[in-house]
N, C-alpha and C positions, 0 to 999 in steps of 0.2 A: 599856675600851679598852686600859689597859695591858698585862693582863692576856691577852688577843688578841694583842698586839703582842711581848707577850714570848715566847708560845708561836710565835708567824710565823718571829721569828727563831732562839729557841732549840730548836723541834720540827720544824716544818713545813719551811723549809728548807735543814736538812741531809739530812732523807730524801729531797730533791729528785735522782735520781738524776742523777751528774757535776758536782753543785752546787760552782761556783768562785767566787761572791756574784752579787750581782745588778747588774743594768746602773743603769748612773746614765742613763739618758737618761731615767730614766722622770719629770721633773722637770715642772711644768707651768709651768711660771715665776713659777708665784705662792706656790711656797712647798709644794704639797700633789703627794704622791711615789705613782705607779701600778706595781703589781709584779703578774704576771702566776703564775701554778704551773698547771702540765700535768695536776695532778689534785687534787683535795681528801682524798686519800687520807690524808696525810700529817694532819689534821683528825681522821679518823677513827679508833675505838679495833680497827675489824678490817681491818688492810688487804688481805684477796682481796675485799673490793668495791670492783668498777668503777666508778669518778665521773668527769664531766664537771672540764673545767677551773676554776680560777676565779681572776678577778679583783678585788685586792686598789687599795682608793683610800684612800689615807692622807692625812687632811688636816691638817698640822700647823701651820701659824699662818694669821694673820689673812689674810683674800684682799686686805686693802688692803693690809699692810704686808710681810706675807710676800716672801723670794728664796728663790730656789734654794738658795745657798749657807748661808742659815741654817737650812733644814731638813737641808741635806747632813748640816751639823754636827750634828745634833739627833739624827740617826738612827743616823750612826756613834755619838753617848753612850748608847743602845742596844745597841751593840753591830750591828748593822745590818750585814753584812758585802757591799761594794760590789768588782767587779771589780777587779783591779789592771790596768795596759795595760802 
C-alpha cells in the first residue's frame, strides 16, 4: 500500500496534465480520501496507450474513529499535494 501511495503521489500525479494538487473534498467524513485521474497512463510504463480513467479510494483510519481532518494530516506527511484556494 505504501508503495502505491508513494508512486500516486510521487509519479502518477504530476504527469497529471495542468496538475495544481488535488481537491480536498474528496473526504468522506470518516477519515478515508477518493481522488479521481483522467487516465491510468500515468501507471503505465508506455504512455501512447489509451486507458480509461480511474479511481483511487484511500482508506486511512478506522471508519469508527477516523475525521477528515486526521486523515487531511496524514496525507499531506506524504507529501500528498492538495489545492491551495
Amino acid at each position: 500500500m505504501y508503495e502505491f501511495l508513494d508512486r500516486l503521489v510521487a509519479v502518477a500525479l504530476p504527469r497529471v496534465r495542468d496538475f495544481r494538487g488535488v481537491n480536498d473534498k474528496g473526504f468522506d467524513g470518516r477519515g478515508n480520501y477518493t481522488v479521481a485521474l483522467p487516465n491510468r497512463s500515468s501507471f503505465l510504463r508506455s504512455t501512447s496507450i489509451k486507458s480509461p480513467g480511474l479511481t483511487v479510494w484511500i482508506s486511512l483510519l478506522s471508519l469508527q474513529h477516523g475525521t477528515d481532518r486526521e486523515a487531511l494530516a496524514l496525507l499531506k506527511e506524504f507529501e500528498y499535494h492538495f489545492k491551495t484556494r
